[in-house]
N, C-alpha and C positions, 0 to 999 in steps of 0.2 A: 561501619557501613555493612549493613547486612547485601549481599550478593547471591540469589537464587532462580535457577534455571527449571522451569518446567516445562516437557514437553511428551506427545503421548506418544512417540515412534522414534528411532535413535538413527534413522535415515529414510531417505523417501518423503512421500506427502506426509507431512507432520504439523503441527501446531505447537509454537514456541511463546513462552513469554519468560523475559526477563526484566533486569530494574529499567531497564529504556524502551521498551516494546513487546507487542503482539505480533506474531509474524509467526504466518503462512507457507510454507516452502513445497514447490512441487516434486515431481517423482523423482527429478535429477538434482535433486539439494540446492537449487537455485531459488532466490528469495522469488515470492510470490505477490506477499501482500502484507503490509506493514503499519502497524495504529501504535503511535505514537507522541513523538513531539519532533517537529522541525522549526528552524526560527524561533526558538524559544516560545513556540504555538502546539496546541495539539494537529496532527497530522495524519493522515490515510495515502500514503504511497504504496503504488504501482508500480513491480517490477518486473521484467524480464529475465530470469536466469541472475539477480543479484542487480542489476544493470537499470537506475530510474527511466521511465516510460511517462511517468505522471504523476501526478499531487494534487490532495484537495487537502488546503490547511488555512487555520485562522491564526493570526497574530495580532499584534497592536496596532498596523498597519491596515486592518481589515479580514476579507476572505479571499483566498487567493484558490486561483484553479491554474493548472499548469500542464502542460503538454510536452513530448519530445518531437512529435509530430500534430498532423491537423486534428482538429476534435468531431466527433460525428455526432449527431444527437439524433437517433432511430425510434420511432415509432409507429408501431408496423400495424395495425389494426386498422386502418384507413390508408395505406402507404405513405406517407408522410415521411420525408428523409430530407436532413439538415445537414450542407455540410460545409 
């Protein structure tokens, strides 16, 4: 099994990919934003400081959207706000 880590900064905002993920980390080395696979689906989660906030991923079960809180959906050009 080949095992390789790239990433362009060795702390801070940086850009990571390894054999399970793409992943984002902000100034304080907490996970950011993650493309990979969840549920044996590809996946794009949302995080917090390392800590899930949300998920958009598809499995065999379908397309799933996920929250830890309410969902907003803004569109500002006309005011328009869903929530």
């Amino acid at each position: 099994m080949t095992r390789t880590l790239f990433r362009i900064a060795k702390e801070g905002r940086r850009i990571e990919r390894n054999s399970t993920a793409l992943t984002a980390y902000n100034s304080r080395d907490g996970e950011a934003i993650s493309l990979g696979q969840y549920n044996d689906g590809g996946a794009l989660l949302f995080m917090d400081n390392g800590s899930l906030r949300g998920s958009l991923y598809g499995d065999s079960n379908g397309f799933h959207l996920g929250n830890m809180a309410g969902v907003y959906i803004k569109y500002t050009e006309y005011g328009l706000f869903l929530k």
